[in-house]
C-alpha positions as CSV (number, residue, x, y, z in Angstrom):
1,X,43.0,43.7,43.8
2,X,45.9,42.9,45.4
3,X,47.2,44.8,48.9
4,X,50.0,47.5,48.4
5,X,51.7,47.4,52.0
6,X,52.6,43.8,53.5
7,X,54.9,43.7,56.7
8,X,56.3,40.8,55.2
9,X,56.9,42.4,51.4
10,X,59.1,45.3,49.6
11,X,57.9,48.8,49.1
12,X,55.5,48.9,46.2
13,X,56.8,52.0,44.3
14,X,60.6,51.4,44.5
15,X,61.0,47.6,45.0
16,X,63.3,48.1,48.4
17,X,63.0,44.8,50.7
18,X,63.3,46.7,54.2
19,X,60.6,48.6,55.2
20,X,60.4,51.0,58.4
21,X,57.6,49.7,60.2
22,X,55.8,51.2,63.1
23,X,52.6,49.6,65.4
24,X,50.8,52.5,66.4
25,X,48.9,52.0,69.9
26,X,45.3,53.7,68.0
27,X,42.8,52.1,66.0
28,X,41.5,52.6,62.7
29,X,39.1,54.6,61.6
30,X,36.5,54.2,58.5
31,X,36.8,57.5,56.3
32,X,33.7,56.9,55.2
33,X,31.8,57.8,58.5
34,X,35.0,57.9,61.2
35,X,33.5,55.0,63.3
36,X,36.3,52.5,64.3
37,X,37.1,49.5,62.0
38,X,39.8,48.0,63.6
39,X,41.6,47.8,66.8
40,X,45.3,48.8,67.6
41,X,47.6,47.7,66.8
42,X,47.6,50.3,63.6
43,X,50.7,49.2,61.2
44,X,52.2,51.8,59.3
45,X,55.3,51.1,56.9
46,X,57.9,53.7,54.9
47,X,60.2,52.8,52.8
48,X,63.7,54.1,54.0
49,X,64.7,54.6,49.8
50,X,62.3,56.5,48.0
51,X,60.1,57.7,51.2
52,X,56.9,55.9,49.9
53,X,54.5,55.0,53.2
54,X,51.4,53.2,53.6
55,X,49.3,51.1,56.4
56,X,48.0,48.0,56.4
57,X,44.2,48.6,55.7
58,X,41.3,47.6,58.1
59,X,38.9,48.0,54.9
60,X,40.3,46.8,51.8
61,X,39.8,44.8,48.6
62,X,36.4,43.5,48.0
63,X,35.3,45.1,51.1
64,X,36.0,48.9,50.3
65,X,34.5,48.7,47.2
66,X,31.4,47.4,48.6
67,X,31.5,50.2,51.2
68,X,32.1,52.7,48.3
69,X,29.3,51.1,45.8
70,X,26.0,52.0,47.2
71,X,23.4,54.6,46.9
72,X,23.9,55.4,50.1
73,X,27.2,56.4,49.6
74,X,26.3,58.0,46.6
75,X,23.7,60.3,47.5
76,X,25.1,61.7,50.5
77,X,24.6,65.5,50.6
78,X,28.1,66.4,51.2
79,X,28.5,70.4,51.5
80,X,31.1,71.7,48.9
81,X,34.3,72.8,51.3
82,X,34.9,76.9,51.0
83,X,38.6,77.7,50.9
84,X,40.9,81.2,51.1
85,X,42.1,82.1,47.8
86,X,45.6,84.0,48.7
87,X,45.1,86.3,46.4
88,X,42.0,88.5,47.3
89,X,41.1,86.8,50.9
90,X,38.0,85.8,49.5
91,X,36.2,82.5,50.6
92,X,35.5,80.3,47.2
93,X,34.4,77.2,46.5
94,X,37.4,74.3,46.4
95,X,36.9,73.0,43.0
96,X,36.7,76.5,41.9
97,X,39.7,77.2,43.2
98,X,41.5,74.2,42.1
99,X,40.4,75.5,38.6
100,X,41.7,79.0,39.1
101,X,45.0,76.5,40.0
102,X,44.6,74.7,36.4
103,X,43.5,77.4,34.3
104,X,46.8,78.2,32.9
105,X,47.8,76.3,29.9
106,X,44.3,74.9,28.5
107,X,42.7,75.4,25.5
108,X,39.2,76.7,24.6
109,X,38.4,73.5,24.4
110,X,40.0,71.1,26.7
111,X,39.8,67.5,27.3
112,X,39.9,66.6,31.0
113,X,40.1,63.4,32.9
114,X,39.2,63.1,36.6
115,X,39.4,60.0,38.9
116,X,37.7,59.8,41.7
117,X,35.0,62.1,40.5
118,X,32.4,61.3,43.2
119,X,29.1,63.9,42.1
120,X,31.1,65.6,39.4
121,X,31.5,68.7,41.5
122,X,35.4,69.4,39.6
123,X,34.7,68.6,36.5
124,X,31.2,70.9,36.5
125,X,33.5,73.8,37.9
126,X,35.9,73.0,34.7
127,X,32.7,72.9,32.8
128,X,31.3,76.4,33.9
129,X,35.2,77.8,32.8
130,X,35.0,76.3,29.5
131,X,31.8,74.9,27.8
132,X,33.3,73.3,25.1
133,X,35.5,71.1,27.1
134,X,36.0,67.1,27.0
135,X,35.1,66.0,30.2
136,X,35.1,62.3,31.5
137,X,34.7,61.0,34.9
138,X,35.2,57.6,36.6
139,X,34.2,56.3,39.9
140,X,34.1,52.9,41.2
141,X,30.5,53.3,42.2
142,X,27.6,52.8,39.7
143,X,25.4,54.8,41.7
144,X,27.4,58.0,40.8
145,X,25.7,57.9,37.2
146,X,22.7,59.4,38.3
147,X,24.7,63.0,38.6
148,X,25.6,62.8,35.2
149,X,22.7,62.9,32.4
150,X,23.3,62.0,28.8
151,X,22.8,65.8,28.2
152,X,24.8,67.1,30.9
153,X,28.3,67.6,28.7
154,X,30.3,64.8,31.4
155,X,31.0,61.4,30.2
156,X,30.7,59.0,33.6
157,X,32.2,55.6,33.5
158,X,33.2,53.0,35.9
159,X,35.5,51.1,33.8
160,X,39.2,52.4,34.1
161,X,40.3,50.4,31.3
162,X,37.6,51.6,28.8
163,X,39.1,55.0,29.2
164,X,40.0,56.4,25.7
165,X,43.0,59.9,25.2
166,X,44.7,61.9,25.1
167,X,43.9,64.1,27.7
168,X,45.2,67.6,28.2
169,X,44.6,67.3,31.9
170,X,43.8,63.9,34.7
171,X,43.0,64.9,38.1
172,X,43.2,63.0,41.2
173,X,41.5,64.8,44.0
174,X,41.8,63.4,47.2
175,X,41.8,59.7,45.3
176,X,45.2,58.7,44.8
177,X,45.4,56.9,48.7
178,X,42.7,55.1,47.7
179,X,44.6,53.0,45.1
180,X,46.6,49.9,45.9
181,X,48.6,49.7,42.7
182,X,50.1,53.5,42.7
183,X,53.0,52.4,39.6
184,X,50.0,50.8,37.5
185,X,48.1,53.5,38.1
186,X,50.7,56.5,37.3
187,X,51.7,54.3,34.3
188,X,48.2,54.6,32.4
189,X,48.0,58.0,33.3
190,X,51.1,58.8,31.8
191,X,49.9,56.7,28.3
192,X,46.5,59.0,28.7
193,X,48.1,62.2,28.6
194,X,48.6,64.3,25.4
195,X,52.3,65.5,24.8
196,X,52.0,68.5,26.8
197,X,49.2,66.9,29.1
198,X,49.6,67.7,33.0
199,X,48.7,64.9,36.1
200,X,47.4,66.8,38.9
201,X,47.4,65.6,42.4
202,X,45.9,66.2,45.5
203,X,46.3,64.4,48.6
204,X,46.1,65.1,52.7
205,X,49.5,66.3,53.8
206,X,50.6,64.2,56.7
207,X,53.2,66.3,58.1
208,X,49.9,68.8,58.7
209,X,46.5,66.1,59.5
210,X,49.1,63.3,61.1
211,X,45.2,61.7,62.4
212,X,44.5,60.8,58.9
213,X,47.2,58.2,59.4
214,X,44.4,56.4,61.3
215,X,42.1,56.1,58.4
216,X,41.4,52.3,57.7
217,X,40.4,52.4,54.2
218,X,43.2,54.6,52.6
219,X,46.6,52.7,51.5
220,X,49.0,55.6,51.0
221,X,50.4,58.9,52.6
222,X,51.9,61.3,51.1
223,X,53.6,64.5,51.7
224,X,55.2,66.9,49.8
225,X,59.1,65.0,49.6
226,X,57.3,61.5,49.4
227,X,54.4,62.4,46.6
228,X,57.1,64.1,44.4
229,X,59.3,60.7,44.9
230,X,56.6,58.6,44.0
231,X,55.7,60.7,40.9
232,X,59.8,60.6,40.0
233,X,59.8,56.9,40.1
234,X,57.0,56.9,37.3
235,X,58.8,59.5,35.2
236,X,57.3,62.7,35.7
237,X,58.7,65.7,37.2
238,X,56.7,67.2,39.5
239,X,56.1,70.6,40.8
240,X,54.6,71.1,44.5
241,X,52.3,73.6,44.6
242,X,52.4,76.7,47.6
243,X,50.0,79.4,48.6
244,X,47.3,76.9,47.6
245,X,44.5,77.6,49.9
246,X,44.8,74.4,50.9
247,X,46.6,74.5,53.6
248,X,47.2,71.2,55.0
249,X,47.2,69.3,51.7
250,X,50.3,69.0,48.9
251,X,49.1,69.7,45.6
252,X,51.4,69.0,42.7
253,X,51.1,69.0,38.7
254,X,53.3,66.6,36.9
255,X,54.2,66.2,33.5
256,X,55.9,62.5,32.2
257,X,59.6,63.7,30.8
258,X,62.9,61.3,29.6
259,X,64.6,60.4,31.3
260,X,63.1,60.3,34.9
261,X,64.2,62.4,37.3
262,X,65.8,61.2,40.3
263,X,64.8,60.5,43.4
264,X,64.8,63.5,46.0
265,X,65.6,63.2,50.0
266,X,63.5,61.2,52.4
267,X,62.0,63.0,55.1
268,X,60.9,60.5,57.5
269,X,57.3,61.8,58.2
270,X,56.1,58.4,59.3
271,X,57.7,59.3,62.7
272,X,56.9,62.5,62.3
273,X,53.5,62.1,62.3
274,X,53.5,59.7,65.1
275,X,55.3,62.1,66.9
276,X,52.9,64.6,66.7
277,X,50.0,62.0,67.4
278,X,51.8,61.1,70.8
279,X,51.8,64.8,71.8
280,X,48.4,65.2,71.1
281,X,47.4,62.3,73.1
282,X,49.9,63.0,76.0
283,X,48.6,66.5,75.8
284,X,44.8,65.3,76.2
285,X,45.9,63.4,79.4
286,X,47.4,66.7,80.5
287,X,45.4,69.6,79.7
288,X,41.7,67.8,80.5
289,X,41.8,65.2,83.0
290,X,38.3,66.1,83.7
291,X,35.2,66.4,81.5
292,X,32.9,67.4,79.6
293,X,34.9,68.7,76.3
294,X,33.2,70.1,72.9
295,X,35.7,68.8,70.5
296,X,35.8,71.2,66.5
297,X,35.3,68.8,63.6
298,X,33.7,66.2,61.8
299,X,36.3,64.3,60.3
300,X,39.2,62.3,61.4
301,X,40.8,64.8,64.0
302,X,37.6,64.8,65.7
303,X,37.1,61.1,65.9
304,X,40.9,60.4,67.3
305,X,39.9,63.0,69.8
306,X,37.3,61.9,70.8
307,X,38.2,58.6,70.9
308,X,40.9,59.5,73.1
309,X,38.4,61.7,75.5
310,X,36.0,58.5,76.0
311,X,31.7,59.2,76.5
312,X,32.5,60.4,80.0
313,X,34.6,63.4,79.2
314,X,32.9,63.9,75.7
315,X,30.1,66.5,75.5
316,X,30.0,66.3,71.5
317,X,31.2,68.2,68.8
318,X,31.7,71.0,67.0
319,X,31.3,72.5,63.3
320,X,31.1,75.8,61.4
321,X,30.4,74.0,57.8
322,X,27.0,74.7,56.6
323,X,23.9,71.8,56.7
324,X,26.2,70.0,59.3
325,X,24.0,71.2,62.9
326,X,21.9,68.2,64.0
327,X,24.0,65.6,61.5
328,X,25.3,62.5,63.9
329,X,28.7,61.6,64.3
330,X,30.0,58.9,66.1
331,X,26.6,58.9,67.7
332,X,26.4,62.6,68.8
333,X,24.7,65.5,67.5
334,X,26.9,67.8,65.5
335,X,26.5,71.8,67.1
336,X,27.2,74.9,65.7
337,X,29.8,76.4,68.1
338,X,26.9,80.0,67.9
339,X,25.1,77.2,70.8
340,X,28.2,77.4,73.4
341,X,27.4,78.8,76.4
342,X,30.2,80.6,78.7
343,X,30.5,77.2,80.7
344,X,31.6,75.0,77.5
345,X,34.8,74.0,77.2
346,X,35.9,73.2,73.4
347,X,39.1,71.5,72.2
348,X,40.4,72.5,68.6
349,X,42.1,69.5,67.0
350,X,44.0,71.6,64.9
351,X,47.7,71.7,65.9
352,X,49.8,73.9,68.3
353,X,50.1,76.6,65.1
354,X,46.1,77.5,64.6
355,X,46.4,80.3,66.9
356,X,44.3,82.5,64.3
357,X,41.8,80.2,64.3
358,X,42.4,80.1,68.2
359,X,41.8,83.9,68.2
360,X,38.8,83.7,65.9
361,X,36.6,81.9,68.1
362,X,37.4,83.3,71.6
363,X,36.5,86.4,69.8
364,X,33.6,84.6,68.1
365,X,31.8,81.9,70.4
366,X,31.3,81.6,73.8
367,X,33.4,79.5,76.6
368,X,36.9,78.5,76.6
369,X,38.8,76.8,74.0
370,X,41.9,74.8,74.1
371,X,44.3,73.9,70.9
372,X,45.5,70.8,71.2
């Protein structure tokens, strides 16, 4: 496996020779439990042509798939993520709604592709909608075949290259970053797909969750400008997504076309990002000099803030999702923010722009909460 990002090479979609590079004064984090798996310096690289950006990974190669391919890894119990569907303002599952997303377009018996399909939780959704579907999954790690019985209707494999079409539809959910060799990659998607096959994409947006910059073990970051440039260079024409429910991802669905399309303008969100990472840490110095702080999240906001806070000014963290009270992270229990007390203080890692959510728990919790 070779490494994507070099500060020494060209950009690995486009081929330019001069890449924007930043050293970041964080560390890296490991996505699989947010602990830290390098120091800073964190190098970060866009590519000034078609907007492409990566880092330099902590956790790569050999390494990452080791970290990926155990049954530890494999059996965590990780809660499926509830999401706003626009439409009725109902709370539904995520790969329900990604369905509802897909829907339009397949037959009564479709044949669907997904990479990166950890416990099957996407494809049993597209199973549920239609019975009679094809349905294959690969993940790197072994371990996952244990969700998938011989009766179960879901072909698991680990082998990429043993992966037979067409395919009406291939899914990357939250796997794309993962994958050194993006070109190679889109390339064998593109000789998977039937004639009127769709790709469909979903990745973090960084102009919304800039932390996830700081994640050690990914090698790509996308948002909307850059993941519909990178998809252009690989000959599909793209469409982005909007009123998703997911509202700090990009979702797009792509279809291969001749000729390609061209390359669209370069927005820069490596700075960006930083930018926004700066304020929040300037911000921290700022608003809470003085300790302790509950800090929302267990993911990779949560870890960058309280990293940033230190043990002394930490008082641990916070999280509405179900099954995560008494779970450790970083080496603190994980609350439910029903436990605050008027006295707690709680930061909300969630941008200067989450006032609902802002609203919602002074309303709904006790103490005083920040947004940072």
């Amino acid at each position: 496996m070779t490494v994507a990002w070099r500060l020494d090479g060209a950009c690995p979609v486009c081929g330019w020779g001069t890449m924007a590079v930043m050293a970041l004064p964080w560390p890296q984090f490991q996505h699989l439990d947010f602990t830290v798996a390098a120091p800073a310096p964190t190098h970060v690289l866009e590519c000034p042509r078609c907007g492409a950006a990566g880092c330099i990974p902590a956790i790569r190669g050999t390494s990452l798939q080791l970290a990926f391919d155990t049954e530890d890894y494999a059996l965590r119990d990780l809660p499926i993520h509830q999401v706003m569907d626009p439409a009725t303002g109902q709370q539904v599952p995520a790969p329900d709604r990604q369905v509802d997303l897909l829907a339009g377009g397949l037959t009564v018996e479709p044949a669907i592709l997904d990479i990166g399909c950890f416990d099957g939780r996407l494809l049993k959704s597209f199973q549920r909608r239609w019975p009679r579907a094809r349905l294959v999954g690969f993940d790197v790690s072994r371990h996952m075949g244990s969700y998938f019985p011989q009766a179960g209707g879901i072909t698991f494999t680990t082998d990429l290259g043993g992966i037979q079409g067409p395919f009406d539809l291939v899914t990357l959910s939250h796997s794309v970053q993962y994958e050194p060799d993006l070109n190679g990659l889109l390339q064998r998607v593109a000789g998977w797909l039937a004639p009127m096959g769709r790709l469909f994409i979903q990745v973090p947006d960084l102009l919304s969750k800039p932390a996830s910059l700081l994640l050690g073990d990914l090698h790509h970051h996308f948002c909307a400008g850059s993941l519909g440039n990178v998809l252009a260079w690989n000959g599909f024409a793209a469409d982005i997504l909007a009123d998703t429910g997911f509202p700090r991802d990009v979702l797009a669905v792509a279809r291969p076309v001749r000729p390609s399309p061209g390359l669209g303008p370069v927005t820069a969100m490596l700075p960006q990002a930083v930018a926004r990472l700066t304020a929040m840490t300037e911000n921290l110095r700022a608003l809470v000099p003085d300790g302790p702080w509950h800090v929302l999240g267990s993911t990779i906001d949560a870890a960058f803030v309280g990293t940033l806070l230190g043990p002394r000014r930490l008082a641990g963290f916070l999280d509405e999702a179900p099954g995560k009270t008494g779970e450790m992270f970083l080496g603190v229990p994980v609350r439910h923010p029903r436990e605050l007390t008027g006295d707690d203080r709680t930061l909300l890692p969630l941008g200067p722009s989450a006032t609902q959510v802002l609203d919602r728990f002074r309303a709904s919790y006790g103490g005083t909460f920040q947004l940072l």
